[in-house]
NUDO-881283 format. One record per residue (C-alpha): x, y, z; residue number from 1. Coordinates in nm, 3 decimals. Layout:
# NUDO-881283
+---------+---------+---------+-----+
|    east |   north |      up | pos |
+---------+---------+---------+-----+
|       X |       Y |       Z | NUM |
...
+---------+---------+---------+-----+
This chain:
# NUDO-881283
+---------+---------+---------+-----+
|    east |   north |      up | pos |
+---------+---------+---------+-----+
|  14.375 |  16.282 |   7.868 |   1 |
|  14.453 |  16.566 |   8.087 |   2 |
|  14.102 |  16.750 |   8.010 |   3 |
|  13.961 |  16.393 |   8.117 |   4 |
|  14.084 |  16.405 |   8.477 |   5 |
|  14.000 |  16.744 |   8.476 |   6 |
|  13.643 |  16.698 |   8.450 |   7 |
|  13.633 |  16.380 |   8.705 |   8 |
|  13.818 |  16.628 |   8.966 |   9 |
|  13.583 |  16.867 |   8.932 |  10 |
|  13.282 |  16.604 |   8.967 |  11 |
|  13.425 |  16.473 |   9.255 |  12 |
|  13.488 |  16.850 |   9.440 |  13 |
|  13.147 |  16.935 |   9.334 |  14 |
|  12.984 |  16.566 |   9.483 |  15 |
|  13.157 |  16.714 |   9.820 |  16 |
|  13.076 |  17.057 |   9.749 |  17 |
|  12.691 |  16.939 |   9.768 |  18 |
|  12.706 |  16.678 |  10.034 |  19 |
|  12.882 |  16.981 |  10.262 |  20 |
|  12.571 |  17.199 |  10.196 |  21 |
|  12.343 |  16.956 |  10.206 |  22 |
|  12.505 |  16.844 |  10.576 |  23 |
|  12.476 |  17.238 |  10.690 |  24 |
|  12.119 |  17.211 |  10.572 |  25 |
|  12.072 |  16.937 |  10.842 |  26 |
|  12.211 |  17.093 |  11.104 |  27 |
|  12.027 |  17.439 |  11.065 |  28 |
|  11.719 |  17.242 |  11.036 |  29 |
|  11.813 |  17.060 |  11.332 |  30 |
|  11.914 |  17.392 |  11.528 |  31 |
|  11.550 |  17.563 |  11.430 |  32 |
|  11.400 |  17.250 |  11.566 |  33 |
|  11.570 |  17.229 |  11.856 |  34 |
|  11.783 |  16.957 |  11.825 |  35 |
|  12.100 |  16.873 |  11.979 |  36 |
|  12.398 |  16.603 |  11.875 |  37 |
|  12.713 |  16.502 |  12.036 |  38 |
|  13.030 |  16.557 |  11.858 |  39 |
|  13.042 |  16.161 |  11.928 |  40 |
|  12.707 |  16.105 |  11.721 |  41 |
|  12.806 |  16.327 |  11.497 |  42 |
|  13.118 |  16.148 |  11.404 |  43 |
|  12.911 |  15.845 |  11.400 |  44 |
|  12.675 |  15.947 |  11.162 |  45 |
|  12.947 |  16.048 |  10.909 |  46 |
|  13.117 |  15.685 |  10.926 |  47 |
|  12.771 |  15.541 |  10.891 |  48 |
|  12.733 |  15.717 |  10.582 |  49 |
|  13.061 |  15.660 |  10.412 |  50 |
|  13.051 |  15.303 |  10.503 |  51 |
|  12.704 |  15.278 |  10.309 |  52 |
|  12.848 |  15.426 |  10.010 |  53 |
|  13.108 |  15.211 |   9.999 |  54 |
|  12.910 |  14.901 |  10.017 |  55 |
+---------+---------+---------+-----+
């Protein structure tokens, strides 16, 4: 049981782990390209995305 929850923590650190790159990806894409966002969109963005996974 305990080697169980284990492994689901570690899935769900590494889900974040990846989703954290991948969002640092963006924004040094965005930077190279010139691009600029608002904290405000930012913030945005993020709740956009978590309320489509939820849903």
């Amino acid at each position: 049981m305990l080697a169980a929850k284990a492994q689901n923590t570690a899935e769900v650190d590494d889900t974040a782990k990846l989703e954290f790159y991948r969002l640092i990806g963006e924004g040094y894409k965005a930077m190279q390209d010139g691009r600029t966002s608002t904290i405000e969109e930012v913030r945005e963005k993020i709740d956009q995305r978590r309320k489509g996974r939820r849903g």
